[in-house]
N, C-alpha and C positions, 0 to 999 in steps of 0.2 A: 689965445682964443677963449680960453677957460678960466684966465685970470681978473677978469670984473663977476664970476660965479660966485652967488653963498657958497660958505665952506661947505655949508647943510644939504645943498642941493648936491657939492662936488661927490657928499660921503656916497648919499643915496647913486648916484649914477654907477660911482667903482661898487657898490654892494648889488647892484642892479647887474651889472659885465660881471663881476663876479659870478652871481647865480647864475646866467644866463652860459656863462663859461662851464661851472659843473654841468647843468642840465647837459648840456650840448657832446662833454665828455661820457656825459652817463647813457647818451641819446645814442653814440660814436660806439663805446662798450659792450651795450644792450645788443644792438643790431651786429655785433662780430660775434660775439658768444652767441647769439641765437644762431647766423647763419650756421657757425662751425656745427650746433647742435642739432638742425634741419639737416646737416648733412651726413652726419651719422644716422638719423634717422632715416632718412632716403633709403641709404646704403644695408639698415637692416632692413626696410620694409620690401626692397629689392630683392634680397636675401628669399626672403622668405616667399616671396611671389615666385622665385626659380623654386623652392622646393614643391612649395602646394602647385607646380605647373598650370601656371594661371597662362590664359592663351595673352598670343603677343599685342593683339588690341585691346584687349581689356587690361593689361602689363601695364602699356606704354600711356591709358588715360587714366588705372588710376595713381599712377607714379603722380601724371601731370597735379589731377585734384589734390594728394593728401598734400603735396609742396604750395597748391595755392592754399587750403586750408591753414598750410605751417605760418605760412608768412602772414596770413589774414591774426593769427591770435601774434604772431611777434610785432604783428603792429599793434594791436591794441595794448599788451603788456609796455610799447614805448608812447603810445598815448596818458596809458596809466599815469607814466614815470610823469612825465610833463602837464598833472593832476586835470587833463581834459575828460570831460562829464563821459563814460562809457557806455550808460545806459542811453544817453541821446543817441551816440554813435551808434549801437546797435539798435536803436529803434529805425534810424534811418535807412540800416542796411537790411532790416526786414522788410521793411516796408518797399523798399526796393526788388527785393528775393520775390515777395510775392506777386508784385506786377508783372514781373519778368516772368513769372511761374504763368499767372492767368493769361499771358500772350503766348505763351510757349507750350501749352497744354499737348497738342501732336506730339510734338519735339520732345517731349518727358515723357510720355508713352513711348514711342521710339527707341528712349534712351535707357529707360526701363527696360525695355525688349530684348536692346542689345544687353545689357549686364545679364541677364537669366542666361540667354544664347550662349554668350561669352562662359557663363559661370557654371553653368550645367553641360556646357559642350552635348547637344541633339546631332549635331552636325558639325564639322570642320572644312577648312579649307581643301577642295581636291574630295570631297565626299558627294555622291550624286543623289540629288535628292528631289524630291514630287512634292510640291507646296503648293496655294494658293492656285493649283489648276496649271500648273509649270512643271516641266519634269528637264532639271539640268546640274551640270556642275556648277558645284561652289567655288567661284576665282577670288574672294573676298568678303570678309567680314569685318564693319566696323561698326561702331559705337550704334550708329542708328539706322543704318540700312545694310541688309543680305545682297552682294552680286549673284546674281545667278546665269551663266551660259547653258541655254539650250542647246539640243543635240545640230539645229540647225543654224545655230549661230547667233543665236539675237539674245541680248545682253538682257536679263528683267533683273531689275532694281527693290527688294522689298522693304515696304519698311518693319522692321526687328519688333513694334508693336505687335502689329497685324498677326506677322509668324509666329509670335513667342505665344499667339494665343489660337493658334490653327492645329490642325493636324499636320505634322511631315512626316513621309516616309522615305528613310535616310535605307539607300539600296546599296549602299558600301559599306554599314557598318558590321556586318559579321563579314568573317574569314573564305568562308565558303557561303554557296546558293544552292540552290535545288532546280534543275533543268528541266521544263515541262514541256513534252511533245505530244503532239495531237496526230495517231497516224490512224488512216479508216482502210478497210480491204474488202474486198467484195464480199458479198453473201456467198456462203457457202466456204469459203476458205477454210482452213485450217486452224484453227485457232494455235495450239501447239507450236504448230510449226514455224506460223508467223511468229511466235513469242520467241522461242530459239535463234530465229535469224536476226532477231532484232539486236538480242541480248548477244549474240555473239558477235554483230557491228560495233554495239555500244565498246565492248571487253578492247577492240582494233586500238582505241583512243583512249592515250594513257593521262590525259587531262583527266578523264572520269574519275573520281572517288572509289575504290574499293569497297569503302566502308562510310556510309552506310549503302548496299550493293544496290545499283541501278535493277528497276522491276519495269514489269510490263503487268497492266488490269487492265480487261476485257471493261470499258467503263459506260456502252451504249450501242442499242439497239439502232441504228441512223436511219433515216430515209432511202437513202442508198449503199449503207456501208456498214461493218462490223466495226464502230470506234473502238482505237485502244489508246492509253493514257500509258506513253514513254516518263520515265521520270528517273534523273540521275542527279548526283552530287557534283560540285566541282568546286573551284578556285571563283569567287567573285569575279577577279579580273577576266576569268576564260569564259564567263556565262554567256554571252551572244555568240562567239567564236565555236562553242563546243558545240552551242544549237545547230546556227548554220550548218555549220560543215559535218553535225550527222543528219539532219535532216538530207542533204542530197546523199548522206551515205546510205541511208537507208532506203531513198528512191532505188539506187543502184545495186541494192543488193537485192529487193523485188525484183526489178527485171532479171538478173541471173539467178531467182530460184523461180521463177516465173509465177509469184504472186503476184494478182490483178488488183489494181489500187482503181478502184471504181469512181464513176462522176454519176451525176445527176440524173436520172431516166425515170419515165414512166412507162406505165401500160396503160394502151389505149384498146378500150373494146367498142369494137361497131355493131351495131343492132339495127338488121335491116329488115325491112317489115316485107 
């Protein structure tokens, strides 16, 4: 086949398969030694994400980015090799970045949102919290939107933009709450005495806090009632449980000392001519 070829041409073609043979060794090399070296770095960057306790979605995307990052520069160092123009390369993959940027503009606020979220930890997963006019738990958090379950069941979706620049108030994050009752008794009661009965209710229920001690303030004059302001410490998780269940204890310990727990009334005066 090759035997009516110039010698001249036969040289250049084996010097041509030759190059074309290193390149392609050095192409083969390049891309083992990088992977092997993308994988040590993986493996400390992983490292290091379990100590600084980086949460599991913000882990597992930016594990994904810094590996697409790695390969995007082991490709250009195997472009290098094979003397392809880099600065065109990277003009075109800017140019690209940016278009994609100005269509995605939501979607980068979002994802913006979520890295603060993620990185600042405001809230976690299983933490109940009041945002955007929603008061529910958190079943999920990813890159770009907050799951949130309301108490009544209906799933709100935010986006991590929105929230990372709102107000939330995260109602699971301290250990303990502070339990506010609102209890009223007729004019003329006792003030004393009410206060003693209440406080020796509250003492019944060993969810209450010791310390710092559940009080009872006289806190309003009412329309029909002497308001007092109940207020005890507990356990976050017991804060609705410990309400309920002394608000009827305290209904039932009124009746057995026979303080009248008053409603609404007026005085009517007739003026007859």
């Amino acid at each position: 086949m090759f035997e009516n070829l110039d010698p001249d041409i036969l040289d250049k073609i084996q010097l041509y398969g030759i190059e074309i043979g290193i390149a392609l060794i050095k192409v083969i090399l390049i891309f083992i030694i990088g992977r092997i070296a993308i994988l040590y770095i993986m493996k400390a960057i992983k490292k290091g994400f379990q100590k600084w306790e980086i949460e599991q979605s913000l882990n597992s995307f930016l594990s994904s980015l810094f590996r697409f990052i790695l390969y995007i520069v082991l490709i250009l160092i195997i472009a290098q090799t094979l003397d392809v123009k880099i600065a065109a390369l990277l003009g075109v993959l800017g140019a690209a970045g940016l278009a994609i940027g100005l269509a995605l503009q939501g979607s980068l606020s979002n994802f913006a949102g979520g890295i603060l979220i993620l990185t600042f930890k405001p809230f976690k997963v299983d933490s109940i919290i009041k945002a955007q006019d929603f008061l529910g738990v958190v079943e999920k958090i990813d890159i770009l939107h907050t799951h949130v379950r309301t108490f009544d069941n209906q799933l709100v979706i935010m986006p991590n933009g929105a929230l990372a620049n709102s107000n939330i108030t995260n109602l699971t994050a301290k250990d303990t709450r502070r339990v506010d009752m609102a209890v009223g008794v007729a004019y003329g009661s006792d003030i004393q005495k009410v206060r003693k009965v209440l406080l020796e209710t509250l003492a019944k229920d060993e969810r209450i806090n010791a310390d710092p001690a559940p009080v009872v303030l006289f806190s309003n004059f009412g329309d029909s009632s002497l308001d007092l302001s109940v207020r005890c410490w507990t356990a976050t998780n017991n804060l609705w449980p410990v309400y309920w269940d002394n608000m009827e204890a305290i209904n039932n310990a009124f009746n057995d000392h026979n303080i009248e727990i008053p409603f609404p009334q007026r005085d009517l005066h007739m003026q007859t001519k």
